[in-house]
VOZA-406101 format. One line per 2 residues: their letters; for each residue x, y negated, z negated of N, C-alpha, C. Coordinates in steps of 0.05 Angstrom, whole numbers, plus 5000, padded with zeros to 4 digits. Layout:
BEGIN
a) X/Y/Z/X/Y/Z/X/Y/Z  ...
% end
This chain:
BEGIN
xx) 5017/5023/5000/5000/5000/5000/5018/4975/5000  5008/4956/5010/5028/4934/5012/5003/4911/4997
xx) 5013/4905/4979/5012/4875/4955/5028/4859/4952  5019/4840/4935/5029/4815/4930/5042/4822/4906
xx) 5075/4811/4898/5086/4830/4875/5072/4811/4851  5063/4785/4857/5046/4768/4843/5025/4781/4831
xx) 5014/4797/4839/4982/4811/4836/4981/4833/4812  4967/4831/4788/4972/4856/4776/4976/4885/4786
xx) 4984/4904/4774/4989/4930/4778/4968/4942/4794  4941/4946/4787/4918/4948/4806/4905/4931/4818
xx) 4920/4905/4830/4897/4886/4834/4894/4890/4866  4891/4873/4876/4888/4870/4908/4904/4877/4916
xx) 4897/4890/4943/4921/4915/4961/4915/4894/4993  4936/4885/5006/4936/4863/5033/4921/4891/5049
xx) 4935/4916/5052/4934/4927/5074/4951/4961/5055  4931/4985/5066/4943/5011/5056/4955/5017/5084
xx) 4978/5028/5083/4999/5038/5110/5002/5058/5102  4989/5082/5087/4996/5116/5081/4987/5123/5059
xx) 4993/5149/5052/4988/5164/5035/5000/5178/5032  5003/5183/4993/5022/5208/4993/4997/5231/4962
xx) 5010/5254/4968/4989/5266/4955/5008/5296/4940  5009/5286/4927/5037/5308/4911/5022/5336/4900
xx) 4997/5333/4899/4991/5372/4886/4986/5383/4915  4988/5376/4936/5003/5401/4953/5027/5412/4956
xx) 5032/5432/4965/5051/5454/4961/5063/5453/4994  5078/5439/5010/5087/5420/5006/5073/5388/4995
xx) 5085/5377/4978/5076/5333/4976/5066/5331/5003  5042/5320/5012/5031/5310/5031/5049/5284/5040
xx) 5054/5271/5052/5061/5247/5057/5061/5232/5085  5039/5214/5107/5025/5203/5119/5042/5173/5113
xx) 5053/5163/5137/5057/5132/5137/5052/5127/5168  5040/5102/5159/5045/5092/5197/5060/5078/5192
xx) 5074/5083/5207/5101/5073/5217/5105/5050/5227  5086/5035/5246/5087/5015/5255/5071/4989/5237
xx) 5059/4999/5227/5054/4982/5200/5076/4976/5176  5082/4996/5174/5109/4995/5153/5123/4981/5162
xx) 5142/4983/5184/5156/4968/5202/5149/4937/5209  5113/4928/5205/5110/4898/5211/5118/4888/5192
xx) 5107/4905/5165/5110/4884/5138/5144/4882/5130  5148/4910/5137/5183/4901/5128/5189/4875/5141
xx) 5184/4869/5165/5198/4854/5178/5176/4821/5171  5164/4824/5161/5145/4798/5150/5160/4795/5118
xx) 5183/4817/5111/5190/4811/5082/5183/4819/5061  5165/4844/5066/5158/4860/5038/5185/4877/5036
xx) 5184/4883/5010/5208/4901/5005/5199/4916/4990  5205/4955/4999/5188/4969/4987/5213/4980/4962
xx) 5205/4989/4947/5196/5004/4915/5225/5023/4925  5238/5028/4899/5251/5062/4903/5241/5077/4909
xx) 5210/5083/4897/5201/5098/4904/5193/5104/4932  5181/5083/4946/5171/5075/4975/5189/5094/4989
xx) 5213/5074/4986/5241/5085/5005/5250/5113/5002  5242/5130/4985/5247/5157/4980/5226/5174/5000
xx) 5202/5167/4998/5171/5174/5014/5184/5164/5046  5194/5148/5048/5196/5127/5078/5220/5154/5091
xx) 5239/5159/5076/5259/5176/5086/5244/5205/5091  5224/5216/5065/5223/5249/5079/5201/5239/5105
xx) 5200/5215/5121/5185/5213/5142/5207/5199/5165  5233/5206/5148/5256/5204/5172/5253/5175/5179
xx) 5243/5154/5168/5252/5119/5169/5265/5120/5151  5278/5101/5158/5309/5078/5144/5291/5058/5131
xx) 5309/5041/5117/5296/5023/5101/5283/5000/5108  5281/5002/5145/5274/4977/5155/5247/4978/5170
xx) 5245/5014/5155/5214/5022/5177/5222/5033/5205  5234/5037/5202/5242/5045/5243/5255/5075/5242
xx) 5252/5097/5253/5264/5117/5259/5291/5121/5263  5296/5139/5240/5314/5147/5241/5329/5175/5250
xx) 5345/5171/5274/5357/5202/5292/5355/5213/5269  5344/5242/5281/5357/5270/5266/5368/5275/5274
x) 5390/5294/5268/5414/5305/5276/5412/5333/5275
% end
């Protein structure tokens, strides 16, 4: 979800870009990509946590795909 870091913990959400859903057997995890990628580049900066979720979906920290090898 992308917020305002101004906004309480549950308050108003600008825009949801995914989902992650951890009691599946594998963690579910759903991002669009090209959403992620606008806001990075509009200046949100995501979470440790974000950036951990952003990688098992093979993006870098800027939203944009990253080669597998």
């Amino acid at each position: 979800m992308v917020a305002d870091k101004r906004s309480p913990r549950d308050g108003r959400v600008i825009e949801n870009v995914g989902t992650y859903n951890p009691q599946t057997d594998p963690s579910t995890v759903t991002l669009k990509q090209d959403r992620v990628e606008h806001w990075i580049e509009k200046g949100a900066k995501p979470t440790p946590t974000v950036l951990k979720l952003m990688k098992t979906q093979s993006l870098d920290a800027d939203g944009k795909p990253v080669a597998v090898k």
